[in-house]
C-alpha positions in Angstrom: -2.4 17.8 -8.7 -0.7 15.9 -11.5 2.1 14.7 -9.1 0.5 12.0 -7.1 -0.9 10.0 -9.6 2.8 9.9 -11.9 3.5 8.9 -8.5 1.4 5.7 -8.5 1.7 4.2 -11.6 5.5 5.0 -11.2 4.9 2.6 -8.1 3.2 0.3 -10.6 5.1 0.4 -13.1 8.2 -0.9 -10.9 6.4 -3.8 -8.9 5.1 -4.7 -12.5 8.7 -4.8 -13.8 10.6 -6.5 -10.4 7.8 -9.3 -9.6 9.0 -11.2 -12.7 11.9 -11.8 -9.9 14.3 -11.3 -13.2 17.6 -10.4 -12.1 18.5 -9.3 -15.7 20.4 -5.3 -15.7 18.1 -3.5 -18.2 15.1 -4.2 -15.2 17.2 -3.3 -12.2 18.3 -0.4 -14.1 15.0 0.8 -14.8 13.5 0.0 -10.8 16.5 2.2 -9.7 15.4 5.3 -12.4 12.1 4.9 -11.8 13.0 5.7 -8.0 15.3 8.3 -8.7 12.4 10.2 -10.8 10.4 9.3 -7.6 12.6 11.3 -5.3 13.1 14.0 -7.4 9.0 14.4 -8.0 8.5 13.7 -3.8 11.5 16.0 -3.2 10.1 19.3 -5.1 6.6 18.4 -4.9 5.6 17.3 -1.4 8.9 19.1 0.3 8.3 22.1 -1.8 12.2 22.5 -3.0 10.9 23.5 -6.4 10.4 26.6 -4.8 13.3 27.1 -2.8 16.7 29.1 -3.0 18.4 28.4 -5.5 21.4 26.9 -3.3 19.0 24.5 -2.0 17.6 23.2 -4.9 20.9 23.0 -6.5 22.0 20.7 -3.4 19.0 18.7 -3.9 19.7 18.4 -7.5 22.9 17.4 -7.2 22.2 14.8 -4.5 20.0 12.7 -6.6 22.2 12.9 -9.7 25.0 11.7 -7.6 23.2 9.0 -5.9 21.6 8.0 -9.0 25.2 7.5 -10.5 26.6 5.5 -7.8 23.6 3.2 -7.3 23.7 2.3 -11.4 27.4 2.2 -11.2 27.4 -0.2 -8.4 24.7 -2.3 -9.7 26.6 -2.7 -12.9 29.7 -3.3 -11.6 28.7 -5.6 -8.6 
């Protein structure tokens, strides 16, 4: 299974970019779409939505895109 390990060195790839301890937007923006692919991979993956009705997965769907939006707007505007 190819999910798991895009899992990991997502994982990585975020501590690598946040232990810096930079508060700079480019690398909070990043940590917060790196998580957002995270969810999206755990949610279909390991909850098995990918193969869910389609009312379900269009819930889903929408539910990341819309948190995704408010966290990035937030931490732009904040």
């Amino acid at each position: 299974m190819w999910v798991f390990p895009v899992l990991v060195l997502a994982t990585l790839s975020s501590w690598l970019l946040g232990i810096e301890g930079s508060t700079s937007t480019p690398i909070g923006c990043a940590v917060v779409a790196i998580a957002l692919i995270k969810v999206r991979l755990v949610g279909l993956h390991f909850m098995e939505l990918r193969d869910a009705p389609a009312a379900l997965r269009g819930a889903f769907e929408v539910y990341v895109v819309a948190t995704g939006a408010t966290l990035l707007t937030l931490y732009l505007v904040l």
